[in-house]
N, C-alpha and C positions, 0 to 999 in steps of 0.2 A: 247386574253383577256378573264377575266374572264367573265360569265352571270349577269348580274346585282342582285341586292339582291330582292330575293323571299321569296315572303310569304305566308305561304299555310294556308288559311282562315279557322283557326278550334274557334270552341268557348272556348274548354278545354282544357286540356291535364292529361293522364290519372292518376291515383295516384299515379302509379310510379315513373312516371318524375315528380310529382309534388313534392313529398318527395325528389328525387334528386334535383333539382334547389332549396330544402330549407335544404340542408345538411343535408338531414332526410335516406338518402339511404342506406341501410344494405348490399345489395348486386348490385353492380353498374355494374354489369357483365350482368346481365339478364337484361338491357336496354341500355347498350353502344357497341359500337361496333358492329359485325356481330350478329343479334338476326333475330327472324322469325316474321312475322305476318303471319296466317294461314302457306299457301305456301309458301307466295314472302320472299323472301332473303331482308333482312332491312340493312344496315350500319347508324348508330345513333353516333352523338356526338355532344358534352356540349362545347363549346366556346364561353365565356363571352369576349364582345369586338369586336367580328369579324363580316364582313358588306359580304361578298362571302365567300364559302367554295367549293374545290370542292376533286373527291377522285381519288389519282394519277394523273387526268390530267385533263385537263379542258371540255373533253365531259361526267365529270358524276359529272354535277353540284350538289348540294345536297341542296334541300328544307329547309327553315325557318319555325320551326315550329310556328305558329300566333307570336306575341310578344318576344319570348321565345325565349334560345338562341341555343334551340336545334334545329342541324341540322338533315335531313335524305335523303340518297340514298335508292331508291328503285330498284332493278335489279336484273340479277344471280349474285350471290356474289360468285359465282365457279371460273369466270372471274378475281375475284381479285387475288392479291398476299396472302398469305396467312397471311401479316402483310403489309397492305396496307400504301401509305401516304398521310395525311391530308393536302393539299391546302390553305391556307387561303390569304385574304386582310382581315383588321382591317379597324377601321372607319374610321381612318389618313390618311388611303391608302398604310400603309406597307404590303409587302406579307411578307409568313415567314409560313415553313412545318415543319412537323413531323408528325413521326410513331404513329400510337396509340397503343399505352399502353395497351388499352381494346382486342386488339387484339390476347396477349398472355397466354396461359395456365398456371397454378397453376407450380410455380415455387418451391415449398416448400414439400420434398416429405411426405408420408404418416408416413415415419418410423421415420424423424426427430420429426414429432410431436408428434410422440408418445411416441417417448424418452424423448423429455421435460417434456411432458405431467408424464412422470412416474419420474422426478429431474435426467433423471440419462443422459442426454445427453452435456458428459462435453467438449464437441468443441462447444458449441451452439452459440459463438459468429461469428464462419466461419458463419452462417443461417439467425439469426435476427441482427439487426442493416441495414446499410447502407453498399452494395459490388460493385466494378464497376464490370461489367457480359457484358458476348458473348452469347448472345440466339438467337439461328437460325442465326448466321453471324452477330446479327446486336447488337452493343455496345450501353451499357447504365446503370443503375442502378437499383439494385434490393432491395428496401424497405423492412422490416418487423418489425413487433413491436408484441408485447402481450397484450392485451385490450380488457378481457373478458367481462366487463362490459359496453360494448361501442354500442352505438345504428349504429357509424360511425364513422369510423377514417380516416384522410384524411395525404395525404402528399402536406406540403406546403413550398412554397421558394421563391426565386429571379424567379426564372424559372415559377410561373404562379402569379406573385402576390401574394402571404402568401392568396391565397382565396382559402378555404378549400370546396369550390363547385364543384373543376375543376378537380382535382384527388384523388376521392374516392378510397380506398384502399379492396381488396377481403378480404371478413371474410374466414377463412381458417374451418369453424364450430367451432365443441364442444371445439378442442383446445384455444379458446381466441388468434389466432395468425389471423394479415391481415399482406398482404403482397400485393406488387405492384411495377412493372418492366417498369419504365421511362426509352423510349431508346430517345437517343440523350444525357444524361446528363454524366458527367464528375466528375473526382476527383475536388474537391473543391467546389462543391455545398454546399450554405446554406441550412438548411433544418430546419424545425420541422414536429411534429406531430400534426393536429390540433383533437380533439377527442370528441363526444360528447354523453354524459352517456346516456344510454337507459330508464332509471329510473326518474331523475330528469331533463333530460333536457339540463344541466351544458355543457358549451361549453369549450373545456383546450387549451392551446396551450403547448405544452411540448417537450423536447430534447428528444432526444433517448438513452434509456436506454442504448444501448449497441453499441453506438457512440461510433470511435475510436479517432477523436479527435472535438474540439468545441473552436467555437471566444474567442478568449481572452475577461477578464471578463473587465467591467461589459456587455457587449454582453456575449447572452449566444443561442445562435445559435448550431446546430450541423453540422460537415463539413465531406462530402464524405471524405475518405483518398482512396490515388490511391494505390492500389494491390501489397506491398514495393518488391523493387527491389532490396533490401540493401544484401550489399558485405561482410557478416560476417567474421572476417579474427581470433573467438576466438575457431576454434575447436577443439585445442590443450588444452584448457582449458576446455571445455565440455567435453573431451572425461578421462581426467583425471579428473573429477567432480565426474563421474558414480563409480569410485571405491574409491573415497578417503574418509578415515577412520575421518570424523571430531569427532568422538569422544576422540580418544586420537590423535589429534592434534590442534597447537596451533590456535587463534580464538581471535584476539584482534578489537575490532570493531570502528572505527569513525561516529558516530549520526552527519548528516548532516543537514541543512534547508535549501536550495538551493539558496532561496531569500536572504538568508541573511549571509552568511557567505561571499562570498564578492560580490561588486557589480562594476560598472564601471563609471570612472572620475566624471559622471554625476547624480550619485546616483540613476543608472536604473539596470535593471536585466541584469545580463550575459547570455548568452545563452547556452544551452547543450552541444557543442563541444567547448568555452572556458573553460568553467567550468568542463570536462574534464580531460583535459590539465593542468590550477591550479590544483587541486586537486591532482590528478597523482605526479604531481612534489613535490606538500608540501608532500603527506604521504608517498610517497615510501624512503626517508630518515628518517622522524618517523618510520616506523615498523612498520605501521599500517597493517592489511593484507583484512581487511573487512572495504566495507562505509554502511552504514544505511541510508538511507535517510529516513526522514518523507514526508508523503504523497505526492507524485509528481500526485497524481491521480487528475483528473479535479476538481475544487471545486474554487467557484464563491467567497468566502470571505478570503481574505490575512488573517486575525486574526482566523479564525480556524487553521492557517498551514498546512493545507489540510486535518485535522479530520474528515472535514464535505465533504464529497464526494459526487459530484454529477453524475462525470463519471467514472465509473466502470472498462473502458476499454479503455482510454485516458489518455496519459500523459498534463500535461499541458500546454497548449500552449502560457505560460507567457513564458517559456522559448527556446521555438522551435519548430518541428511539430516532429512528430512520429519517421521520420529515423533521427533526430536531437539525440532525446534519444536513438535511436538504436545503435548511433556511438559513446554516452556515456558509453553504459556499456559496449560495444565492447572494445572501449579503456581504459578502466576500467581491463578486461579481460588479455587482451595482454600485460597488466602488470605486472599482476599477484595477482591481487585483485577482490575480491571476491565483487558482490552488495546484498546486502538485499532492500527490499521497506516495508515500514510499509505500512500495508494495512488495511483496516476499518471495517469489515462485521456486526459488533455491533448494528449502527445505523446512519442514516444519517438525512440530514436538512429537513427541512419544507417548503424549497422554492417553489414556485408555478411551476416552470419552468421543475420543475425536479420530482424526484418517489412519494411524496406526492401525496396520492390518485389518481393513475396516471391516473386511467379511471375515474374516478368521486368518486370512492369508494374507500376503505381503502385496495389495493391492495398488494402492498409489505410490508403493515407494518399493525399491528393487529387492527378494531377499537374498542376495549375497551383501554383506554388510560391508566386502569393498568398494560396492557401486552405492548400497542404501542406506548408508549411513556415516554423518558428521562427526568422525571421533574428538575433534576439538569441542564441538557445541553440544553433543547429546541428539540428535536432532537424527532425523532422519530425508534423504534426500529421496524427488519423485523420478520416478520412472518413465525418463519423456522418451523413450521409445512405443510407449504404450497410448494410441490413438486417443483412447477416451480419458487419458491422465491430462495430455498436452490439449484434450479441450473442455477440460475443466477448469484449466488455468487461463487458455484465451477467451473462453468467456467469463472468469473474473475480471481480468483486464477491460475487456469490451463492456462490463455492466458496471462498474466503476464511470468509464466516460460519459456511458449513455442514462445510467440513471440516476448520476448524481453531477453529473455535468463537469466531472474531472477535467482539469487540463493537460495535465501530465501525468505519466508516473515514472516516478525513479526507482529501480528497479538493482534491488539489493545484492551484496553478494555474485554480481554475473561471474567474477573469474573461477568460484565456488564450481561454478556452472559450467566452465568450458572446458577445465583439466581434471581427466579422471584420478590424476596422481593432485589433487591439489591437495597441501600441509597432509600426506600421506606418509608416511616410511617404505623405505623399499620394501615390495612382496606384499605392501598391502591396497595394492589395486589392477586392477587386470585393464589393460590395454584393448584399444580397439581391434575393427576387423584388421585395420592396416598395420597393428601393430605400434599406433601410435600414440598417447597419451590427452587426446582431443577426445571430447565427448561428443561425438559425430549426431546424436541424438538429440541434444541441449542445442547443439548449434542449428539446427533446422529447426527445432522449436523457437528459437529468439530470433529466428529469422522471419517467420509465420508470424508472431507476435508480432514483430515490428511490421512488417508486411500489412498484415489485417489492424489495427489500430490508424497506421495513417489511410489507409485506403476508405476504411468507416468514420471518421473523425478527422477530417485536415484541420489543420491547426492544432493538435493536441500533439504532444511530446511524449517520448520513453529515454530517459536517461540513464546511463549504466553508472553504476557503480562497478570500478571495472581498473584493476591496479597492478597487469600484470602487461606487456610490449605484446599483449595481441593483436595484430594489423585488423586496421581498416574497420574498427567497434562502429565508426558513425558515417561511414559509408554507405552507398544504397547499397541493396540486396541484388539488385541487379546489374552491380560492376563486383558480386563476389564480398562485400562488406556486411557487416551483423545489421545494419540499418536501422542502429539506434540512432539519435536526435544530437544528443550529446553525449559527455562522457566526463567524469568526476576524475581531476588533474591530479592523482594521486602523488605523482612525481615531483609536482612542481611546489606540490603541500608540501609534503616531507624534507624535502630541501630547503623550501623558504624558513619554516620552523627551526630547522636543524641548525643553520644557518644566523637567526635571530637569537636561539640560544648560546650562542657564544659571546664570550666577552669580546667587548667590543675592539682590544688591545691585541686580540688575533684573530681578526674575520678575515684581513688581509689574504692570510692565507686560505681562505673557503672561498675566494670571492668567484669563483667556477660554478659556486650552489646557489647565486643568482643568476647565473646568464647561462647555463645549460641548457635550460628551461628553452630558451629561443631555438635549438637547433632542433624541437622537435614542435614547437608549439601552436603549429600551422597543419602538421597530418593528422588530426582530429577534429572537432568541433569542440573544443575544451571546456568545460566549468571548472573556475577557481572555489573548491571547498575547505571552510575553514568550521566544520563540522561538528557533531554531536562527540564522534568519537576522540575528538581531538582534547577531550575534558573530561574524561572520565578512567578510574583501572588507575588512578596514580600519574598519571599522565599529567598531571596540574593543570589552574586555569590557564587562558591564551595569558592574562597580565601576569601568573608566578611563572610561565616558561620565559619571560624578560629577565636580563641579567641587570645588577644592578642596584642601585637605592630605590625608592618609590619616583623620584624623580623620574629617572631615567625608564626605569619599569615600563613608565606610563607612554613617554616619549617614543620609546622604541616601538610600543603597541599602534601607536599612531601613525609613525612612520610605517611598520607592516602593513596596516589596513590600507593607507594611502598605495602603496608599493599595488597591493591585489586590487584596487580600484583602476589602477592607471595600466595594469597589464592584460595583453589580450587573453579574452575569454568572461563567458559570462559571472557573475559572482555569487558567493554562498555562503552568509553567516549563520552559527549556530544562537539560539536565543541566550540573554544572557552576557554573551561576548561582546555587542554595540555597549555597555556600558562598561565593561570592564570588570562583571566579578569575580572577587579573590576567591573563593573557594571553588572546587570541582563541582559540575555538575550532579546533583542529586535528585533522583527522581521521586524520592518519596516528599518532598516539600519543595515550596515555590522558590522562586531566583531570589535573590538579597537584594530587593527594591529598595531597602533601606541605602544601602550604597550611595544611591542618587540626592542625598543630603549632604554627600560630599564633592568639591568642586571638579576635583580630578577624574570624579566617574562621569561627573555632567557634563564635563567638557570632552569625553570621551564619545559618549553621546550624538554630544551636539556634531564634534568631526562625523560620524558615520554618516550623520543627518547630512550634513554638508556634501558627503562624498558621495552617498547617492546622488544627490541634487546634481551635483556635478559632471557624474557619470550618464545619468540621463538625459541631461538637459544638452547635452553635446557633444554629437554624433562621431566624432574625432576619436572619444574611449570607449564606441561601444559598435560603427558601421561595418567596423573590417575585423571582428574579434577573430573570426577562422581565418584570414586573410595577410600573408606578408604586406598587401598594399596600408594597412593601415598601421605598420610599426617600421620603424627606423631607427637601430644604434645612433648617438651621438658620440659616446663612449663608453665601453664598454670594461675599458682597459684598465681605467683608476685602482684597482686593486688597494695602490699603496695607501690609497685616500680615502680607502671604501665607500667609493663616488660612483653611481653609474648615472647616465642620463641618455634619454630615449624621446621620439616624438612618436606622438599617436597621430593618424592622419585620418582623414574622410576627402569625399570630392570638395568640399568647400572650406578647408582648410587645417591648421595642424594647432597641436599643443604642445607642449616642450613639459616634459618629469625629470627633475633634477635629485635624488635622492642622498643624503649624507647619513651613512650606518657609522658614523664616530663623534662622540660627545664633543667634538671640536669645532668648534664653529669656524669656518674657513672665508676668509675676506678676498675678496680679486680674484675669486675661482670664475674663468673664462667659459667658455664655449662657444663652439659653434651653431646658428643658427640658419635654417632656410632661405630667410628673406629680410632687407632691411625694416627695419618699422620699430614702435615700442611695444614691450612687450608687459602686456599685462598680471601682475603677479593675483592670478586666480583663487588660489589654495597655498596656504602655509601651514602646516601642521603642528610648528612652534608657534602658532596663534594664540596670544592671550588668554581669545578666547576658549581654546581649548584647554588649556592649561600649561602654556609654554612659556618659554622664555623671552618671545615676541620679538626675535630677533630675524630681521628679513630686509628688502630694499625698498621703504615706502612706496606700494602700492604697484612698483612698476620697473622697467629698465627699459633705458632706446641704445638702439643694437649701434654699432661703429662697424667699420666700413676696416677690411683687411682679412685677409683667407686665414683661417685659424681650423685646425679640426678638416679640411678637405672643403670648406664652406669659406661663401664672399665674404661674408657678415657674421659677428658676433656680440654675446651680449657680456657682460660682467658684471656677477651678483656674488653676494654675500649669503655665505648656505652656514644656514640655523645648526646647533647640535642636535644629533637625534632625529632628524626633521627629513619631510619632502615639501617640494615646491612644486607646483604646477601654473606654465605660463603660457598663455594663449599671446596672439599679435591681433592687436587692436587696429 
C-alpha cells in the first residue's frame, strides 16, 4: 500500500510554482521533474486530483506540498531511471501511472528551428504539429506549435482534463516554437492548445495549426493521426508523372464538391473510398482525365466549400480519416486520373478556434486591417512578409504532394494576393515601399512556392486562379514571371458566357467577344474554366444562361461546350454542367441525377463524352494549346452570320471548327481549306444523337479545287442551327 497523504507544512510556495499552479509558467522544465535544490536531487510534479503519489514504487513516497498540488521526492535522483514512473491514487481511490513528460530533453533540434526561423524549412510539418514518437524505447506523442507571443502554452485533452495547468509545454527560445513529448498517449488523441499572451493576459484555446486531421465539425478538436502505414499501389503513375510533358498534352479537368455531387439514400455524406469508386466509374467513360476538387482541406463551415480553411494539413473528416483520402487518390491514380486539390493560401476565417490571432496577437495575419483583412469575405489575409507564415504555407503545399501524392494545386484567389488595393476603397490600403500597389511580399512568396513545388515534385502543377492583366502568371521565375503552370482564362469565360447570353438576333454585334480571346491567348499557358462559380449567387445554371426555348437552350449549350473543347487551352467543367442541370448549384444536396431520364440532358452527356473523346484522342486540339503553331483563322470575320471557323493543328496534321451561333441553318456556306482531300465530318453537335436536329453533310465533304478565303482548296458544307462541326482530312 501506498503511504497515506502527506503534507509538508510550508506557509508559501515559491514564485515559480506559484506562476505554474496559475498557468503563468514560461519555462515548466526548471521546476518539474529532476531539478536541484542547492545539492539534493528534487523530483517535482503538478497533479491536480491525486490524494498519494509515489516515484516508481511505493518506498519513495513523494511529499504534498502544503495545500498545493505539488508533489516532491527528495533523494539521489542517479538511483532513478532516467524517465522514471509517476504512482499515483486520486481522491476516489483509483491508481493509474505514467512517465513524466518533464523528464525528457528538447526533442526539436537546433537546425529545424533555424530553418523555420529562416521560411525555408519545407518538411516542417514532419516537426510541428502532433507525431506518435519512440524516445528512449518508450511510445508517446510529440507536441509542437509556434507561439512567440505566448507567456505559456499548454497541451490540453481527454487525457488531463482540457486543464491547461497540468502540461505546460517548453519554450523552445527566440524561435517562438514549444514543444512537449506525452509518453503513454496514442493516435487518436483529442487535443488543443491552450495559450496565454504574455502581454494582455488573454487565455485561447486553439487547434493546431499544423493538425493532420480534427472532429468532424461543429467539434472542432485536433486528432493525433497514427504514423500511415498505407499500401500505395500508384507508382507506375508517379514514376511516369516525373517526365510527362503536360504541356503539349491533353488536360480535361472535372471540378468536384465532394459534399455534394452525390450523397447516400439518406441524404448524408459518402465517404472517401465510395466516392472513389462513383467517381472512377462515371468519368473514366466521359474522358475525363483530371478531378479538381474544391477544398477537401479541414474547414468548420459547409457554406464556405472549404474556402475558409482552417486545417492546413488535414483532409476533412466529414468524409473519412486520412488513409480514407489516401485510397482516394490512390484509386484515382491506378486509373489513370490525374487529382488536383484547390488550395487556399489567400486568406483564411476568423474563427476563435483556429489561426486568428493565434497567441493573442495578430500572428499569421497583418494587424493593420488594410493589409489583414478581406472586407468583402470576412476573412482575414497572412502575413507573407513574415518568414515563418510563408513556411507554413509552402510546407502545406509540399505535404499535400508528398503525402498524399497530389498532382497539382490550384491555387485560389491569387489576384486577392498580388494588389494590396485589391476590391478596396480609396484610403483603405497602404501602398508599398515603392509606393506602389503590388504586394511585393505575396509576390516572392508565389514565387518560392512555385519555385520549391517543381523543383521537389516534377510533374506536379500549381495553377492560378488569377483574373486581373498581371504579366507573365505562368512564366518561369527565372525570366521575372510568377511560375505558375497555368492560369484560369478568366477573360475568355466571361466573354464566351457573356456573349452566349445574348439573343441570337444580336450577337452580330458582340461577335469581337469571341475572337478577342486570340489576340492574347498565346501569353499564358491558359485553362478554359467553366467553373463552380459560374452557377451559383443567382448566376443561373450554364443551360438557364441560354437564350431561348428548351430547344435552343440545349443547342446553344452544346455548341459552347464544343466552341471550349476545340479552343486553345486546357479544359474545365464544373460537375453537374456535362449534363446540363436546370437549377444552380447547391451544396447542401446532391446534383439532379434524376435529369438523366430525360433525352436532352443524356444527350448532353453523351456530347461532353464524345468531346473529350475527341479532344484527347487527337493531338491537333490539345499539342500546341500555349502555342500560335497550333491554331489558324479561317474566318474570323462572319460577324453578319455569326460564323467563325478556325483550324487546330499538330505536326501530323489539322482539324477544321466551323461554328454557327444563329438558329439558321445555312446551306452552301464555303470555306477555305489547307489541302485538297475529303473531309471527314468528325463532330456534329446537332447530332441526333445528342439531341438535335441532325442536320449536317452525310458523314463528310471532298474539298474542290479554286482559291476561296486566301486558300487553293475549299470545302462546301451545310452548317446545322445552333451547332458546331468539327472536320478532320481523311
Amino acid at each position: 500500500m501506498m503511504t497515506e497523504k502527506t503534507k509538508k507544512p510550508i506557509k508559501i510556495l515559491s514564485d515559480a510554482l506559484l506562476r505554474l499552479m496559475h498557468a503563468r509558467q514560461h519555462d515548466p522544465f526548471a521546476v518539474l521533474g529532476k531539478v536541484k535544490d542547492g545539492a539534493q536531487g528534487i523530483v517535482r510534479v503538478f497533479v491536480p486530483g491525486a490524494a498519494t503519489i509515489c516515484i516508481e514504487d511505493q518506498s519513495r513516497p513523494m511529499l504534498r506540498l502544503g495545500d498545493s498540488d505539488f508533489f516532491e521526492w527528495r533523494g539521489d535522483t542517479a538511483e532513478l531511471p532516467a524517465h522514471y514512473r509517476v504512482l499515483c491514487i486520486d481522491d476516489q481511490g483509483h491508481d493509474y501511472s505514467y512517465i513524466d513528460p518533464y523528464s525528457f530533453m528538447p526533442q526539436l533540434s537546433e537546425f529545424d528551428l533555424h530553418l523555420f526561423g529562416e521560411g525555408k524549412h519545407w518538411h516542417l510539418y514532419q516537426h510541428l504539429g502532433s507525431h506518435v514518437r519512440e524516445i528512449d524505447g518508450i511510445k508517446g506523442v510529440l507536441f509542437a506549435t509556434w507561439a512567440p507571443n505566448a507567456e505559456r502554452v499548454s497541451v490540453v485533452g481527454d487525457f488531463n482534463q482540457w486543464d491547461g495547468r497540468v502540461r505546460p509545454m517548453r519554450s523552445c527560445g527566440a524561435s517562438g516554437v514549444w514543444e512537449l513529448f506525452i509518453p503513454g498517449l496514442e493516435a487518436g488523441e483529442l487535443y488543443k492548445y491552450e495559450i496565454r499572451n504574455r502581454d494582455t493576459d488573454a487565455i485561447l484555446l486553439k487547434t493546431d495549426p499544423y493538425a493532420q486531421q480534427f472532429e468532424i465539425r461543429p467539434d472542432t478538436a485536433s486528432k493525433v493521426v497514427h504514423e500511415h502505414e498505407y499500401d500505395w499501389q500508384d507508382q507506375a503513375w508517379l514514376q511516369q508523372r516525373i517526365g510527362r510533358d503536360w504541356l503539349h498534352e491533353p488536360m480535361s479537368v472535372y471540378e468536384v464538391h465532394l459534399g455534394s455531387w452525390q450523397r447516400d439514400q439518406d441524404g448524408g455524406f459518402l465517404g472517401y473510398r465510395e466516392l472513389a469508386h462513383r467517381l472512377v466509374d462515371y468519368l473514366l467513360p466521359l474522358g475525363f482525365n483530371f478531378i479538381e476538387l474544391l477544398p477537401i482541406t479541414e474547414h468548420p463551415l459547409d457554406a464556405s466549400w472549404g474556402y475558409q480553411t482552417t486545417g492546413y494539413f488535414a483532409p476533412t473528416t466529414r468524409f473519412g480519416d486520412p488513409d480514407d483520402f489516401r485510397y482516394f487518390i490512390d484509386y484515382f491514380h491506378t486509373h489513370g486520373i490525374g487529382v488536383i486539390l484547390d488550395w487556399v493560401p489567400a486568406h483564411f476565417p476568423k474563427d476563435a478556434h483556429a489561426l486568428a490571432r493565434f497567441d493573442g496577437s495578430p500572428l499569421y495575419e497583418h494587424e493593420d486591417p488594410r493589409r489583414g483583412e478581406h472586407r468583402d469575405w470576412g476573412t482575414l489575409i497572412y502575413n507573407y512578409g513574415r518568414n515563418e507564415v510563408r513556411n507554413f504555407l509552402l510546407s502545406s503545399a509540399l505535404f499535400w504532394l508528398e503525402e498524399y501524392h497530389i498532382d497539382g494545386l490550384r491555387v485560389d484567389a491569387v489576384a486577392s494576393m498580388l494588389y494590396l488595393d485589391y476590391s478596396r476603397e480609396h484610403g483603405d490600403w497602404i501602398p508599398n515601399i515603392y509606393g506602389g500597389n503590388e504586394n511585393l511580399e505575396a509576390i516572392d512568396f508565389i514565387r518560392e512556392l512555385n519555385s520549391a513545388t517543381h523543383a521537389e515534385h516534377p510533374g506536379t502543377m500549381v495553377i492560378a486562379e488569377e483574373s486581373t492583366s498581371w504579366p507573365q502568371v505562368t512564366r518561369p521565375v527565372w525570366l521575372g514571371g510568377l511560375g505558375f503552370s497555368m492560369k484560369w482564362n478568366m477573360g475568355w469565360m466571361h466573354d464566351s458566357l457573356k456573349y452566349m447570353q445574348q439573343d441570337p438576333v444580336y450577337r452580330h454585334y458582340h461577335h469581337d467577344q469571341l475572337t478577342f480571346g486570340l489576340l492574347y491567348a498565346f501569353t499564358e499557358n491558359f485553362m478554359l474554366p467553366y467553373s463552380h462559380d459560374e452557377v451559383v449567387h443567382g448566376k443561373r445554371s450554364m443551360l438557364y444562361k441560354m437564350p431561348g426555348d428548351e430547344w435552343q437552350r440545349f443547342s446553344n449549350l452544346r455548341l459552347l461546350y464544343s466552341f471550349m473543347f476545340t479552343y486553345p487551352g486546357k479544359k474545365l467543367l464544373f460537375m453537374g454542367c456535362e449534363f446540363a442541370q436546370g437549377d444552380e448549384w447547391n451544396h447542401d444536396k446532391a446534383l439532379d441525377w434524376y435529369v438523366l431520364d430525360y433525352e436532352l440532358h443524356k444527350g448532353m452527356q453523351h456530347l461532353v463524352g464524345d468531346l473529350n473523346k475527341l479532344y484527347c484522342n487527337n493531338s491537333e486540339l490539345y499539342k500546341y494549346d500555349f502555342n500560335n503553331r497550333g491554331f489558324e483563322w479561317i474566318d474570323c470575320h462572319d460577324a453578319a452570320q455569326s460564323v467563325l471557323s478556325y483550324i487546330r493543328c499538330a505536326d501530323d496534321g489539322c482539324m477544321l471548327v466551323v461554328l454557327n451561333f444563329t438558329p439558321v441553318p445555312r446551306e452552301n456556306y464555303r470555306i477555305g481549306v489547307p489541302e485538297s482531300g475529303y473531309y471527314q465530318e468528325v463532330l456534329n453537335s446537332d447530332s441526333a444523337i445528342y439531341g438535335g436536329s441532325n442536320i449536317g453533310n452525310s458523314g463528310g465533304v471532298q474539298s474542290e479545287p479554286g482559291e476561296w478565303m486566301n486558300r487553293q482548296h475549299s470545302i462546301n458544307i451545310t452548317l446545322p442551327p445552333l451547332a458546331a462541326m468539327v472536320f478532320k482530312k481523311v
